[in-house]
C-alpha positions, 0 to 999 in steps of 0.5 A: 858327714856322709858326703866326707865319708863317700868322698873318703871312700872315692878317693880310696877305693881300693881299701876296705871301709873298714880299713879306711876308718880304722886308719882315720882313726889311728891318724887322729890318735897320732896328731891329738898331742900335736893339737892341744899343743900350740907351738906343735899345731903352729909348726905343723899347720902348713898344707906342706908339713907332716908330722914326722913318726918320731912325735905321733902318739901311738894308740893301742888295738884295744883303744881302737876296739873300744873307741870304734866298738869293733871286736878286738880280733877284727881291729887285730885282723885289719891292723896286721893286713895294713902293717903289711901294706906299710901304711901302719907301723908298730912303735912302742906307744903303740900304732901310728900311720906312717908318714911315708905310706904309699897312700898319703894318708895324713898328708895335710895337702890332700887333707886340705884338698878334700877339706876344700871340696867338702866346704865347697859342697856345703856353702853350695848346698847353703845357697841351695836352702836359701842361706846366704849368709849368717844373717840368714841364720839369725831370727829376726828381731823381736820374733818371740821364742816358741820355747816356753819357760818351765 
């Protein structure tokens, strides 16, 4: 978690942390009704698409507030600054990250290109503790549980 934060914070390092998980949060409001819908995910789950606007489920300052325990104002603050560099527009079911920002935030492409990095680092950091593989995970047959029943 800490590594994806600081390869977030790396690639984007001219936002305030701040801004940059207010906008990944909005991101993941935008896609959820993309997800829990299977013909929507299959279509849109290529590294070459973006969910065009018109389907993003639109999530509210105070959602935002509430979900990222930050005061109202400051959601409200942040919010005007990133509308203004074109990165979040306003819609009736509220903010979405737009699909043409400047920054190519949402882009499955460098979504997938980040994803693959982070997956690199931890299947080296596994081979660097000794795992191999799931074998490695698994206790050996006839090990006896060191937790008691109650």
């Amino acid at each position: 978690m800490l590594f994806s934060i600081s390869e977030l914070f790396r690639h984007y390092d001219e936002f305030d942390p701040l801004d940059l998980l207010i906008v990944h949060a909005i991101l993941n409001a935008n896609v959820i009704n993309v997800m829990n819908d299977p013909s929507l995910d299959e279509r849109f789950s290529s590294i070459h698409a973006v969910e065009p606007d018109a389907i993003k489920q639109g999530v509210s300052r105070a959602a935002l507030s509430r979900f990222l325990s930050l005061p109202l104002e400051t959601v409200r603050r942040r919010v005007t600054g990133l509308k203004r560099r074109e990165i979040l527009a306003e819609t009736k079911a509220g903010l979405i990250v737009t699909e043409q920002n400047a920054f190519r935030f949402g882009n499955n492409h460098e979504l997938q290109k980040t994803n693959m990095l982070l997956l690199t680092k931890l299947l080296r950091d596994l081979k660097r503790a000794g795992i191999n593989g799931p074998d490695d995970l698994r206790a050996p047959k006839g090990a006896a549980s060191t937790r008691k029943a109650k």
